[in-house]
Residue frames as qw, qx, qy, qz and C-alpha x, y, z in Angstrom:
[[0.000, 0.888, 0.459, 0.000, 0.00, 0.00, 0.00],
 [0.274, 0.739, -0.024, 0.615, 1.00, 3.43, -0.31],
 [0.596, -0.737, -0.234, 0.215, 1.93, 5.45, 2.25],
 [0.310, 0.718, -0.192, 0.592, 4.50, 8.21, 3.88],
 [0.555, -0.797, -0.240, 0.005, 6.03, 8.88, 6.66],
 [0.198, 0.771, -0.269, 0.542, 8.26, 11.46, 8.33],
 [0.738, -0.635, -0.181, 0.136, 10.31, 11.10, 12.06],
 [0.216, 0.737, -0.436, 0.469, 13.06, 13.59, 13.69],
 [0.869, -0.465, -0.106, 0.131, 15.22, 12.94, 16.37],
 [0.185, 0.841, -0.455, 0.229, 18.47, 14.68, 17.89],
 [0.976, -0.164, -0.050, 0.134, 21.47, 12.93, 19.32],
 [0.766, -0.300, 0.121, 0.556, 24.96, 14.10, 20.37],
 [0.318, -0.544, 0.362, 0.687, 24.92, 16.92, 18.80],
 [0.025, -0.019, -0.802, -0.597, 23.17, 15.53, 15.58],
 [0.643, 0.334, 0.133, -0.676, 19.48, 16.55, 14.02],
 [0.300, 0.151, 0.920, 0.202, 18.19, 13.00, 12.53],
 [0.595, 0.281, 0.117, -0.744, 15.47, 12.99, 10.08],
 [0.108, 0.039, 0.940, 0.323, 14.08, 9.87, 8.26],
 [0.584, 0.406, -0.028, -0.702, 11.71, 9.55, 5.94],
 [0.401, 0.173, 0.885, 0.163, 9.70, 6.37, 4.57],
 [0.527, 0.423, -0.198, -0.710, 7.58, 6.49, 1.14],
 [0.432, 0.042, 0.900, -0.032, 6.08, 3.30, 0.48],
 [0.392, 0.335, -0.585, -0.626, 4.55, 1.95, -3.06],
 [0.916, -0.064, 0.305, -0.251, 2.23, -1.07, -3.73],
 [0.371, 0.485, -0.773, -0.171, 4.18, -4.20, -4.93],
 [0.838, -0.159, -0.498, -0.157, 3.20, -8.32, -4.77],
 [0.837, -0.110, -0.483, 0.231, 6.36, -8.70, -2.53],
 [0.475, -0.854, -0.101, 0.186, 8.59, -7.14, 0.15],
 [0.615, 0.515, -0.110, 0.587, 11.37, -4.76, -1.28],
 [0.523, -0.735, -0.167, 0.398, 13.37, -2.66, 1.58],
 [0.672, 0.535, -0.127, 0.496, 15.77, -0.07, 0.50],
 [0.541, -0.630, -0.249, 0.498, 17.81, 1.68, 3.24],
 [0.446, 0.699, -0.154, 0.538, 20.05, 4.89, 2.46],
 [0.767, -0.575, 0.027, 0.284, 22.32, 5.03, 5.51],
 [0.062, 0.892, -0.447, -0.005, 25.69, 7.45, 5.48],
 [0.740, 0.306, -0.595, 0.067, 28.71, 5.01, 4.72],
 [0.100, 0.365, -0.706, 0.599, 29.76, 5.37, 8.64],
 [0.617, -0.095, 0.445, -0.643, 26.44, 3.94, 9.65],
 [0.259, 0.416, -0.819, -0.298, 26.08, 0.99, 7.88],
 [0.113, 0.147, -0.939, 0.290, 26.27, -1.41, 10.76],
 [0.315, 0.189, 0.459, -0.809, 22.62, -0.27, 11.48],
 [0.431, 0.086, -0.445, -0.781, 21.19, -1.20, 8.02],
 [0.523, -0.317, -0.753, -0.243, 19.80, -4.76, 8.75],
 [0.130, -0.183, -0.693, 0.685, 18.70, -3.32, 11.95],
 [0.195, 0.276, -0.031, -0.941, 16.60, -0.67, 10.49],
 [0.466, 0.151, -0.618, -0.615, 15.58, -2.89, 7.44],
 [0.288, -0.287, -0.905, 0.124, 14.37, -5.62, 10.34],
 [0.111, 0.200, 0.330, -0.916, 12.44, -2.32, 11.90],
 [0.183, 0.368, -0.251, -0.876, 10.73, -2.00, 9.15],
 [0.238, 0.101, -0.955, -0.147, 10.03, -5.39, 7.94],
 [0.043, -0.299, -0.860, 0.411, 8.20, -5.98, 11.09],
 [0.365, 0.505, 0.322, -0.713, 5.68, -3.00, 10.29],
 [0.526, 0.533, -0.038, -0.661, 5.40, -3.58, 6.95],
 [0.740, -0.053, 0.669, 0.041, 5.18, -6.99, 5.16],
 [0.643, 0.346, 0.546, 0.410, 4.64, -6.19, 1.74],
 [0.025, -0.975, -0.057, 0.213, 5.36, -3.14, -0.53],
 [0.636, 0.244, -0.152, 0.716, 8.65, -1.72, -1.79],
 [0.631, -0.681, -0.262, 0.263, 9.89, 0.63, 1.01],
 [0.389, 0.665, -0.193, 0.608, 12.09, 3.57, 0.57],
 [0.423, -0.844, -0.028, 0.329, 14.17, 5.07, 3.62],
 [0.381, 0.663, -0.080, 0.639, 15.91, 8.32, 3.48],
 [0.724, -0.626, -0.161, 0.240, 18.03, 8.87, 6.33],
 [0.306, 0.685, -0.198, 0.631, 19.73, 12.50, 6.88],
 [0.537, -0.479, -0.184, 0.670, 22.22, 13.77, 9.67],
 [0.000, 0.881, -0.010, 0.473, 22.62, 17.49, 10.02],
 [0.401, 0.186, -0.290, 0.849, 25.06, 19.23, 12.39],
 [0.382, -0.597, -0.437, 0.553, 23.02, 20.84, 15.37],
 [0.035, -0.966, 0.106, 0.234, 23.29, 25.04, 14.60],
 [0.415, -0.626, 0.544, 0.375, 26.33, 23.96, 12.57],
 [0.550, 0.542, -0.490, -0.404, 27.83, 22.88, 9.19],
 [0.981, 0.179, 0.059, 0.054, 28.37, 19.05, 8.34],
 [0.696, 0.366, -0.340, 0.516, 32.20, 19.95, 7.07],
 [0.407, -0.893, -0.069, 0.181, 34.63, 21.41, 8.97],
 [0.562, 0.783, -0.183, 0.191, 37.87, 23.30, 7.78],
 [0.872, -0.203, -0.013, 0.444, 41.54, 21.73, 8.58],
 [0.192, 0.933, -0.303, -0.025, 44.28, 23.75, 8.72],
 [0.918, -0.075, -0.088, 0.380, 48.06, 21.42, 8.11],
 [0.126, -0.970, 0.204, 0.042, 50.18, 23.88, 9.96],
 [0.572, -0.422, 0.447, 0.544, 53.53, 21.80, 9.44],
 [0.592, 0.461, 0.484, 0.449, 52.70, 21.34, 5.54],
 [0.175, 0.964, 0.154, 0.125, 52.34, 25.49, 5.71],
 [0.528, -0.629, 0.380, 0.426, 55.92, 25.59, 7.70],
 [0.608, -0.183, 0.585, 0.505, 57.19, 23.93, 4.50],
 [0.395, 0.750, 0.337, 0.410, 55.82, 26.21, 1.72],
 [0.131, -0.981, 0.091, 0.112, 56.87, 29.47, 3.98],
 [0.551, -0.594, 0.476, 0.341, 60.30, 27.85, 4.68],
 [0.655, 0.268, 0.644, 0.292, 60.74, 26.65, 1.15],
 [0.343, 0.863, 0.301, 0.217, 59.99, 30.12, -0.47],
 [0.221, -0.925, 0.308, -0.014, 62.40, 32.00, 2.06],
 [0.632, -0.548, 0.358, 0.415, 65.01, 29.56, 1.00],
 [0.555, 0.575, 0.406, 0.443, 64.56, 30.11, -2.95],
 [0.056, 0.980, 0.032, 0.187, 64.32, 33.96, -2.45],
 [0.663, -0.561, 0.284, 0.406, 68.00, 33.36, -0.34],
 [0.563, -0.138, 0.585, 0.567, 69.46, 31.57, -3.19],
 [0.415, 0.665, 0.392, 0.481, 68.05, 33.57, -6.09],
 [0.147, -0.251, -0.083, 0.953, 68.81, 36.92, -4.29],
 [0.016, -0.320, -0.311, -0.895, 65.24, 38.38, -4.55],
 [0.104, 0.032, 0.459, -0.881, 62.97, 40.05, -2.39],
 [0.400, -0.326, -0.598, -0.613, 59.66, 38.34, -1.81],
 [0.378, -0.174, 0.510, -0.752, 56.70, 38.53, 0.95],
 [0.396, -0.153, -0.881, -0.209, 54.17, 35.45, 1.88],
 [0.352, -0.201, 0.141, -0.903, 50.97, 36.43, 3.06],
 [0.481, 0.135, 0.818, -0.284, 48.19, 34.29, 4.74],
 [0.604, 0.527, -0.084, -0.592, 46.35, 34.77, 0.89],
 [0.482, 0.511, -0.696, -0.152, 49.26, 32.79, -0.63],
 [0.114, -0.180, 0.945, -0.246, 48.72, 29.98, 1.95],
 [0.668, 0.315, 0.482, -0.472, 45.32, 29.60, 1.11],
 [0.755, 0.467, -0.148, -0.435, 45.80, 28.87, -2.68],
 [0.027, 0.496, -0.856, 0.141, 48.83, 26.88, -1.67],
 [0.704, -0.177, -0.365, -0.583, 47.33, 23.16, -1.88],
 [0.720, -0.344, -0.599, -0.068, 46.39, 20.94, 0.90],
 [0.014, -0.142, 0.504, -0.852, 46.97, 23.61, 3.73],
 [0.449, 0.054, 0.209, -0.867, 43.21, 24.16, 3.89],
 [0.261, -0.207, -0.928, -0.166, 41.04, 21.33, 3.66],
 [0.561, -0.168, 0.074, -0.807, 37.31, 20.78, 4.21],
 [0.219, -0.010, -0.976, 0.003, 36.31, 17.56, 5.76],
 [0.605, -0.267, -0.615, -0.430, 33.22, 15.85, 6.28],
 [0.247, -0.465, 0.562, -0.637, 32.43, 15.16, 9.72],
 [0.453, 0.012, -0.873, -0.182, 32.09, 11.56, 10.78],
 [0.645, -0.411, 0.177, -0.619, 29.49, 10.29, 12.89],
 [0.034, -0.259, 0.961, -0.087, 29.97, 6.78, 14.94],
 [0.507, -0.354, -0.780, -0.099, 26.72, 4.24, 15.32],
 [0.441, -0.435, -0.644, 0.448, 26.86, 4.79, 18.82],
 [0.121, 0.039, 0.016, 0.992, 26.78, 8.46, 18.46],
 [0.376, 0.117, -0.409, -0.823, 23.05, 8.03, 16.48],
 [0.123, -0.055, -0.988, -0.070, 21.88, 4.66, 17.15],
 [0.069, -0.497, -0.809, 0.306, 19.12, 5.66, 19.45],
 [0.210, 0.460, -0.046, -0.861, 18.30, 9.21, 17.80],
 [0.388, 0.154, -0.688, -0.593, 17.66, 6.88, 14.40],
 [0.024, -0.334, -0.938, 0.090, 15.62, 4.05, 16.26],
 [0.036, 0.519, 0.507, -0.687, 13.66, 6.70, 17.93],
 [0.451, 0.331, -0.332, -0.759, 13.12, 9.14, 14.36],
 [0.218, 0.073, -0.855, -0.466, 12.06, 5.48, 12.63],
 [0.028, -0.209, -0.952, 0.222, 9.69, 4.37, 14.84],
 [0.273, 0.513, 0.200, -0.788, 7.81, 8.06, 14.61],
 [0.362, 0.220, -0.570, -0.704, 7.90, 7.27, 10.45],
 [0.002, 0.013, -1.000, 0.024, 7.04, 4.05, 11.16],
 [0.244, 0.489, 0.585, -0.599, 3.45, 5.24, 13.08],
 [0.272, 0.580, 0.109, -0.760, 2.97, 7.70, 10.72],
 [0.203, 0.169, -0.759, -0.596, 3.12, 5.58, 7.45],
 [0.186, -0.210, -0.932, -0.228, 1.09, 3.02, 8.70],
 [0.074, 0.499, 0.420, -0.754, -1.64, 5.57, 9.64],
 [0.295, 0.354, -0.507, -0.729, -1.44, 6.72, 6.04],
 [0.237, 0.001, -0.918, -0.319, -2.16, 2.84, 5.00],
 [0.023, 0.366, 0.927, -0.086, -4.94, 2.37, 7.28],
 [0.413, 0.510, 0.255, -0.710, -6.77, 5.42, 6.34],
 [0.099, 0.239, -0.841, -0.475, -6.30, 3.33, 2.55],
 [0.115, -0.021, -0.993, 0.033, -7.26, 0.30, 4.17],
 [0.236, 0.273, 0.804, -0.472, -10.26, 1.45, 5.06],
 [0.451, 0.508, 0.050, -0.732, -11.16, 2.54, 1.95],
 [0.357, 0.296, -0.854, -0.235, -10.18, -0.78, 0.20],
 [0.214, 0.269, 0.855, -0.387, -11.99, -2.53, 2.88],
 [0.484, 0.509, 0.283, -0.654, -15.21, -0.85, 1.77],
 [0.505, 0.421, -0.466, -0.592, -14.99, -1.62, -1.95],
 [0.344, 0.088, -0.909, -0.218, -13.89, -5.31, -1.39],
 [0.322, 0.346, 0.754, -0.456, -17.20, -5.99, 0.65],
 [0.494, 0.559, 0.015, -0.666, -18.87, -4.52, -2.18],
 [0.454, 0.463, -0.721, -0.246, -17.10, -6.59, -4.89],
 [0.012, -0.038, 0.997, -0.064, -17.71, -9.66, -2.79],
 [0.498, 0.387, 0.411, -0.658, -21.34, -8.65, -2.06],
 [0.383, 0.522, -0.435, -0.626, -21.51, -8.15, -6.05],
 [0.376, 0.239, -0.859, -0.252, -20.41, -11.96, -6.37],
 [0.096, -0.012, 0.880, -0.465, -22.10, -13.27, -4.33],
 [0.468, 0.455, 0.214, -0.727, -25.40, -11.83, -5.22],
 [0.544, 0.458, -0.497, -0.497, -24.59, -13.28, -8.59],
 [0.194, 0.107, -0.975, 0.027, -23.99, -16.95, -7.17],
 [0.407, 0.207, 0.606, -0.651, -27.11, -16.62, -5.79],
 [0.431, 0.498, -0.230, -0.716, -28.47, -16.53, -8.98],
 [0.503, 0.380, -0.675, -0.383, -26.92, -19.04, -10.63],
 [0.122, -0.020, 0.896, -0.428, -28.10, -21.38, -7.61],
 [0.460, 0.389, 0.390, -0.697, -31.49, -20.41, -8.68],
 [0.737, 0.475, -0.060, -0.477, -31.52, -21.62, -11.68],
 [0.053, 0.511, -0.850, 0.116, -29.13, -24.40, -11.41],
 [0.536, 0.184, 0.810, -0.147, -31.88, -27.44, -11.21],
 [0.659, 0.633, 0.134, -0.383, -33.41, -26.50, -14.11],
 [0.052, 0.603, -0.671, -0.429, -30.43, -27.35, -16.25],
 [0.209, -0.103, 0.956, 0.180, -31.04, -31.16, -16.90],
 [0.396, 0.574, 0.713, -0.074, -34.63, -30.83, -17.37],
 [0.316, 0.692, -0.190, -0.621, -34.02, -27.64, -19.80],
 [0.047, 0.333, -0.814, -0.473, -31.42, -30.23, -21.68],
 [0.271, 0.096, 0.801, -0.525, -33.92, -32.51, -21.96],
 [0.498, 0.766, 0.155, -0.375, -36.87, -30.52, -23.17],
 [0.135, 0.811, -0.405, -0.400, -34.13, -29.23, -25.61],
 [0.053, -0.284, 0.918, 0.271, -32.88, -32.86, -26.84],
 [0.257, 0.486, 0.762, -0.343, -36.47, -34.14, -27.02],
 [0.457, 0.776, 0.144, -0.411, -37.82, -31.25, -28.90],
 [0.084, 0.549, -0.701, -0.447, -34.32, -31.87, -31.65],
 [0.423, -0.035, 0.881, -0.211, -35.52, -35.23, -31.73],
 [0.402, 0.623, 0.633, -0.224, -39.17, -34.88, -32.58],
 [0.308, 0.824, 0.027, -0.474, -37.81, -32.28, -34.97],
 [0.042, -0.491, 0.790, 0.365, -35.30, -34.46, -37.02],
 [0.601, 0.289, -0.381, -0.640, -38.15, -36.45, -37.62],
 [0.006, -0.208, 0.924, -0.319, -36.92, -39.70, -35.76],
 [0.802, -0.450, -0.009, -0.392, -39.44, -41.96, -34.54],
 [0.305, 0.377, -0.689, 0.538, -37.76, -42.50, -31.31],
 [0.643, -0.242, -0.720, 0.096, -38.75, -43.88, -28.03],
 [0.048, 0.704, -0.381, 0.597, -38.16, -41.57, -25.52],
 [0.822, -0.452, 0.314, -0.149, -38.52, -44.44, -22.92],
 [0.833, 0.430, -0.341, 0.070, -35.55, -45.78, -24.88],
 [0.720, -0.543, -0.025, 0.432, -32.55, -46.66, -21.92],
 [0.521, 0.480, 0.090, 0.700, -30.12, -44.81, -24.88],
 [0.006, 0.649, 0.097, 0.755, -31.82, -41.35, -24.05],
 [0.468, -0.804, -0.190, -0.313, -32.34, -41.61, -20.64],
 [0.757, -0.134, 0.024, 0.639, -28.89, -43.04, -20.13],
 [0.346, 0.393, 0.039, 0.851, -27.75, -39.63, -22.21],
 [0.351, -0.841, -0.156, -0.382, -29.98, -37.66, -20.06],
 [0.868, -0.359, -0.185, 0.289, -28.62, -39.30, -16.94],
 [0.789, -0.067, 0.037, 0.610, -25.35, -38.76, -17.91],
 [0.250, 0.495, 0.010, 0.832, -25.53, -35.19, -18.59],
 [0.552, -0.746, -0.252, -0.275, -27.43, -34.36, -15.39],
 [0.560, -0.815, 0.052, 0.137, -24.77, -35.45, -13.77],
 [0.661, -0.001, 0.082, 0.746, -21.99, -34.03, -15.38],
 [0.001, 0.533, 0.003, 0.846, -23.81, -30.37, -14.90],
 [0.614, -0.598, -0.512, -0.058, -23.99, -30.98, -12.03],
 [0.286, 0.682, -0.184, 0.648, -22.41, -27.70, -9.42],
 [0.566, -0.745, -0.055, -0.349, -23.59, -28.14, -6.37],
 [0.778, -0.194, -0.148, 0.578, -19.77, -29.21, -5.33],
 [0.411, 0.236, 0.014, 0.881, -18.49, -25.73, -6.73],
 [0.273, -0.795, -0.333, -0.427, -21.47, -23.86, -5.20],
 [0.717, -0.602, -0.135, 0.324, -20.25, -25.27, -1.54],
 [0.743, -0.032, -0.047, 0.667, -16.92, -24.49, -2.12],
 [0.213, 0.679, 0.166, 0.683, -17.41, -21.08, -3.77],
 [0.523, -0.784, -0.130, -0.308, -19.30, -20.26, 0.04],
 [0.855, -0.399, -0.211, 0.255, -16.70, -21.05, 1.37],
 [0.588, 0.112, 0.084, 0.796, -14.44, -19.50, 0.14],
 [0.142, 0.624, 0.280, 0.715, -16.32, -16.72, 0.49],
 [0.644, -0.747, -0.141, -0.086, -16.99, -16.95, 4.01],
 [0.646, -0.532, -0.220, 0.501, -13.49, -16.73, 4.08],
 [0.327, 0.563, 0.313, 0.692, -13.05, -13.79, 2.76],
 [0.448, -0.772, -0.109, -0.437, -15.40, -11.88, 4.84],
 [0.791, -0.514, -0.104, 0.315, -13.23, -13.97, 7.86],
 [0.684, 0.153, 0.065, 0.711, -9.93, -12.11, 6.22],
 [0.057, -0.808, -0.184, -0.556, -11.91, -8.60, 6.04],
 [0.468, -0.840, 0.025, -0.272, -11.75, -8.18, 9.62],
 [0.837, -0.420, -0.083, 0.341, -8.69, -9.77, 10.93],
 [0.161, -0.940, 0.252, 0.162, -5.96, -7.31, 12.23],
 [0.661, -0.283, 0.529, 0.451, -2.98, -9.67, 10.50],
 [0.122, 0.384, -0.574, -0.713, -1.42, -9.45, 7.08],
 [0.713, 0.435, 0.417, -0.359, -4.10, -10.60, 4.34],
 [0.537, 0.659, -0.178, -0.495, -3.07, -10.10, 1.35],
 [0.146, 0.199, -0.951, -0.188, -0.73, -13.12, -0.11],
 [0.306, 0.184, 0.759, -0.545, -4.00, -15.10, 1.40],
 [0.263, 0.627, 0.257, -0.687, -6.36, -13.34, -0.24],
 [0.286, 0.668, -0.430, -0.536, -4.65, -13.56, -3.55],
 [0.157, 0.189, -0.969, -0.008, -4.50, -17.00, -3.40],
 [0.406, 0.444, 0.722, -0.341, -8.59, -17.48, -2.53],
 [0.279, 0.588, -0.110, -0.751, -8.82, -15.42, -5.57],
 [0.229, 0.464, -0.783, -0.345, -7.32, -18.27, -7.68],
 [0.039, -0.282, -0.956, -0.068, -9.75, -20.88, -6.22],
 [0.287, 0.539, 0.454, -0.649, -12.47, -18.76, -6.82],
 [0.417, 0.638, -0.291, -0.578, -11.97, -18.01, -10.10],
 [0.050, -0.079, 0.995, 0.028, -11.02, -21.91, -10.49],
 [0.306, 0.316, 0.758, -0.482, -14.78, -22.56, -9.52],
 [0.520, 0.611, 0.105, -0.587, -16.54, -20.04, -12.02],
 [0.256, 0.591, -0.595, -0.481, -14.82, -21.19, -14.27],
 [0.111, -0.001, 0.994, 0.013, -15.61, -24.93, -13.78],
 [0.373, 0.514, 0.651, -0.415, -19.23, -24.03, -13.39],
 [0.441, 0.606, -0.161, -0.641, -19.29, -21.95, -16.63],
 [0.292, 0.224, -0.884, -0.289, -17.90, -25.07, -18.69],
 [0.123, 0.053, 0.981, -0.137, -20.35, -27.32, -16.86],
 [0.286, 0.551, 0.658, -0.427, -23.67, -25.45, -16.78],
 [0.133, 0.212, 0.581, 0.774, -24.93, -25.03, -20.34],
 [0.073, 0.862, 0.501, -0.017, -27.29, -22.01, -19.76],
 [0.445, 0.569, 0.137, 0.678, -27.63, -18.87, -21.05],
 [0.389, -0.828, -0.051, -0.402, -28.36, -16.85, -17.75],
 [0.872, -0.453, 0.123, 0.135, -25.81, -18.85, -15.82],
 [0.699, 0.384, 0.137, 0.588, -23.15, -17.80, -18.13],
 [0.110, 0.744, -0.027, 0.659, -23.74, -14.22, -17.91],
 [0.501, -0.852, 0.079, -0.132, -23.64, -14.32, -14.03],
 [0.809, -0.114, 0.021, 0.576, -20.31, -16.19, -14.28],
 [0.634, 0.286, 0.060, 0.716, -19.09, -13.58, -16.37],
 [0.106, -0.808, -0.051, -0.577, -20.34, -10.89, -14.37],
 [0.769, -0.636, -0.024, -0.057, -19.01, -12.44, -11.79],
 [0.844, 0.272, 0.180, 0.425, -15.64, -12.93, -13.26],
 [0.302, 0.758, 0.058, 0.575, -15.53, -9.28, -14.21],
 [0.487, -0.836, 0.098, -0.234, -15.85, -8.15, -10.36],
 [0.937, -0.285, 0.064, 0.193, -13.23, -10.70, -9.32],
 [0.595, 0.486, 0.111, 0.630, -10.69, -9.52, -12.09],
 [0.007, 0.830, 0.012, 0.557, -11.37, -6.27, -10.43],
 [0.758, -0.626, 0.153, -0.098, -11.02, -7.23, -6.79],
 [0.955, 0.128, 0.024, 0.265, -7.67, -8.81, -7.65],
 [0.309, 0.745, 0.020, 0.591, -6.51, -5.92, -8.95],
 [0.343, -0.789, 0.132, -0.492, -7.21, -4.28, -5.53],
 [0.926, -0.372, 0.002, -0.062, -5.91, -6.76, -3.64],
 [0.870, 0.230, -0.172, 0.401, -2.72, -6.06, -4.61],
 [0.002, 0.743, -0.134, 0.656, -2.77, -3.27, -2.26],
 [0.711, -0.642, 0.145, -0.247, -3.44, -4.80, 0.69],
 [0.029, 0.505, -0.846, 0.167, -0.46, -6.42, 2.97]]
C-alpha cells in the first residue's frame, strides 16, 4: 500500500530525520540509504521496518545534520604550511630576490586548507535513528490504514456483487437437466426420428448429462471460500498473499461451473461475476 512517513530525532549533537515512502508491490522490497559510517545499522533498520510492513517496496531516506552547525569542517596542516613558507624564504635566499608570503598565498597553496566531512559513529546516532524510525514508522502506517479502510469498503462490495450473482446461478441451477432434456427431445421430434423416448439410450444420455452439470460441489466451495473472505476482512494480521490466493480458487470454480452449466443466464452471471473478481484482484494487490 501506499503510504509516507516522516520522524526527527536529535542525538549528540546531531538533528536525525528519516523519511519512509512506500509503493504497492506483490512482494517485500526494503531499501535503506544510511551514510557510509552507519552501515552497521542497516539490517537493523531494514528488520524495523520489515516488522511494520510486510509487503510493498519501502524507501528510507536517512539525513544527519550538524546541530546550529555545518556538516564539514575546515583543517588547517600547519607543518605542511611551515614547509611552503620555509621553502619560499630559502629560494628567495638563493636567487637573491625580495619576496613577501601572506596568509592569501597559503590559502591557494594546496592541501593547507582542507574541508572535511564530519564523521558520525553508530553509537553516536543509534538511538536518535531508532527513535526518528519508529515516529515514520506510526505515521506511514496511519497513512495505510486510512487506505485500508477505503479498500476494505470496496472489497465488501465486490464480494457482495459476487455473491449476489452466485445466488443466482443457484437459482436456476436445477433447471439445467430438465431444460437439456426438453431441448434434446424437442431436436428429436424435430429431425423427424421416430424414437422412443422411454428408450434406456436417451435416458442413459440424459442421466449422464445431469450429472456431469452438475455444481452443487463448486457452489459449496465457492461459500466457502467466500466466508473466508469476509473472515480475512476483519482480521488485524497481514491478508493479502491469502487473499490472492482465494482469488485463484475462486476463479477456479466459475470457471468450472461456466464449462459445466450449459445455460444462457448462468453464463452471464459467471461472467459478471468474473468481471468483479478480475477487479477485486486488482485491488488486492494493495493490501499487505
Amino acid at each position: 500500500m501506499t503510504g509516507f512517513g516522516r520522524g526527527e530525532a536529535a542525538a549528540n549533537g546531531w538533528k536525525i530525520e528519516i523519511e519512509l515512502s512506500a509503493v504497492n508491490r506483490k512482494q517485500s522490497d526494503i531499501n535503506v540509504n544510511l551514510p557510509g559510517s552507519l552501515i552497521e545499522l542497516e539490517a537493523e533498520v531494514r528488520r524495523l521496518i520489515g516488522e511494520a510492513i510486510s509487503r510493498g517496496r519501502v524507501n528510507a531516506r536517512i539525513n544527519l545534520n550538524r546541530e546550529g552547525g555545518s556538516v564539514s569542517q575546515l583543517s588547517f596542516d600547519e607543518g605542511l604550511a611551515g614547509q611552503y613558507v620555509e621553502s619560499v624564504k630559502a629560494f628567495a635566499e638563493k636567487a637573491g630576490i625580495d619576496t613577501q608570503i601572506g596568509a592569501a598565498d597559503l590559502f591557494r597553496a594546496p592541501g593547507v586548507f582542507k574541508l572535511d566531512d564530519a564523521r558520525v559513529s553508530a553509537d553516536q546516532v543509534k538511538d536518535g535513528i531508532f527513535s526518528a524510525l519508529a515516529e515514520s514508522i506510526v505515521q506511514l502506517i496511519k497513512m495505510q490504514e486510512e487506505e485500508g479502510a477505503h479498500l476494505h469498503d470496496d472489497l465488501c462490495s465486490r464480494i457482495t456483487q459476487i455473491e449476489s450473482g452466485v445466488a443466482v446461478v443457484k437459482e436456476f441451477a436445477p433447471t439445467v437437466p430438465a431444460s437439456y432434456r426438453e431441448n434434446l427431445l424437442k431436436r428429436l421430434n424435430e429431425s423427424g426420428i421416430d424414437c422412443d423416448f422411454s428408450d434406456d439410450r436417451i435416458l442413459r444420455e440424459i442421466a449422464l448429462f445431469a450429472e456431469r452439470c452438475d455444481i452443487t460441489e463448486e457452489l459449496t466451495r465457492i461459500d466457502h471460500h467466500v466466508a473466508q473472505f469476509r473472515k480475512y476482512f476483519e482480521s488485524e494480521e497481514p491478508t493479502g498473499r491469502p487473499l490472492d490466493f482465494l482469488c485463484q480458487e475462486l476463479n477456479r470454480e466459475l470457471n468450472t461451473i461456466g464449462s459445466k452449466a450449459n445455460h444462457p443466464r448462468i453464463a452471464q452471471e459467471i461472467v459478471n461475476a468474473k468481471t468483479e473478481l478480475e477487479k477485486f484482484r486488482e485491488q488486492i494487490q494493495n493490501v499487505q
